[in-house]
N, C-alpha and C positions, 0 to 999 in steps of 0.2 A: 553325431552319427558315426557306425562305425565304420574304418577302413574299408570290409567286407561289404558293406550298404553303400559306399561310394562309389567302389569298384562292379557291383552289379547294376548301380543305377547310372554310370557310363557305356556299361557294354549292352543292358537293355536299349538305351537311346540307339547305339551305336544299329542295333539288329534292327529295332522297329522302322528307323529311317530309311532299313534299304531294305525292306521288307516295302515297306509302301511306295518308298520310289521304286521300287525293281518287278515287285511281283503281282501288284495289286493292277488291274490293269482294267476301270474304270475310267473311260475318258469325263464322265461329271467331277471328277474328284478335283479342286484347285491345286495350286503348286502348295503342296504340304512342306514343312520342316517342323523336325520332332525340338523344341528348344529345352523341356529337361522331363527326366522320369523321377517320381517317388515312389518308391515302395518301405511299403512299411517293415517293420522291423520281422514280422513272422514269417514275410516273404509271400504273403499267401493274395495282398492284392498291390497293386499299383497304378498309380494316374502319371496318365503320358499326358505330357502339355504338349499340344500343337500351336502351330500358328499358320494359320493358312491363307494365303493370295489370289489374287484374280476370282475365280469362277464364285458362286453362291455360298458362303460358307456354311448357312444353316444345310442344305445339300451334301455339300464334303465331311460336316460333322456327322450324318446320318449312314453314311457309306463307311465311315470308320469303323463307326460305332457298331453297325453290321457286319464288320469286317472283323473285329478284334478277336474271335474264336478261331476265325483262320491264321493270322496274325498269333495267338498263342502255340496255337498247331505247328506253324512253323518255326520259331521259339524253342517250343520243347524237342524240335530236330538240330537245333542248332546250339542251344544252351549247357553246357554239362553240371546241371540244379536237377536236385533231385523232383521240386515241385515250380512250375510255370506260373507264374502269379497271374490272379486277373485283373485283366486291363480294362480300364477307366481314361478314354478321353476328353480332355477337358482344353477349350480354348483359348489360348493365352495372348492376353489382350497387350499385351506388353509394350508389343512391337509399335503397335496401331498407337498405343498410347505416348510414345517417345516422338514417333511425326509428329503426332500433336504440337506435343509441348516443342520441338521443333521448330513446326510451322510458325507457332506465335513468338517466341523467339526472335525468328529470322524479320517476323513484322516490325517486331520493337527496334531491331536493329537498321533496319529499313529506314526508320524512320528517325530516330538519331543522327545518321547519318546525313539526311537531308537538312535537318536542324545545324547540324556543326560548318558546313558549308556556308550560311548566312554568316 
């Protein structure tokens, strides 16, 4: 990927993030964090990974997802690109999936532990 594709899909993350924590001002929305954006090389579209907490997430995905035209709106006021890509979010199960493997982890160790003791 190039430089220029790194550097826009830093400072997109960086805008979307306080664009939905700052301006978006649904109390249904969970505690969002943006964890990365791609956009493709034409510039023309991009998927924002979220990762979203507490409240309904199918909910908070639907209010994005309605929201993203505003969300570009305010983008193209704040971007100096001559075209605003469209936004695509998509749920990034990541997070949810490292507690996991975490949790059972922390079982196995658990229980080792008890074993070494004897």
């Amino acid at each position: 990927m190039s430089l220029r594709l790194d550097r826009l899909n830093s400072q997109l993350k960086k805008d979307i993030a306080s664009i939905i924590t700052y301006e978006i001002g649904d109390p249904r929305l969970g505690l969002v964090s943006v964890t990365s954006v791609k956009i493709t090389p034409d510039l023309k579209f991009a998927k924002v990974f979220v990762s979203i907490f507490g409240k309904e997430k199918d909910e908070s995905m639907k209010i994005l997802k309605s929201a993203a035209g505003f969300i570009r709106n305010k983008l193209a006021h704040s971007m100096k690109i001559k075209t605003v890509p469209e936004l695509t979010f998509v749920l990034d199960e990541g997070m949810e999936h490292a507690e996991k493997i975490n949790k059972i982890i922390e079982s196995f160790e658990g229980g080792n532990k008890d074993a070494q003791k004897d």
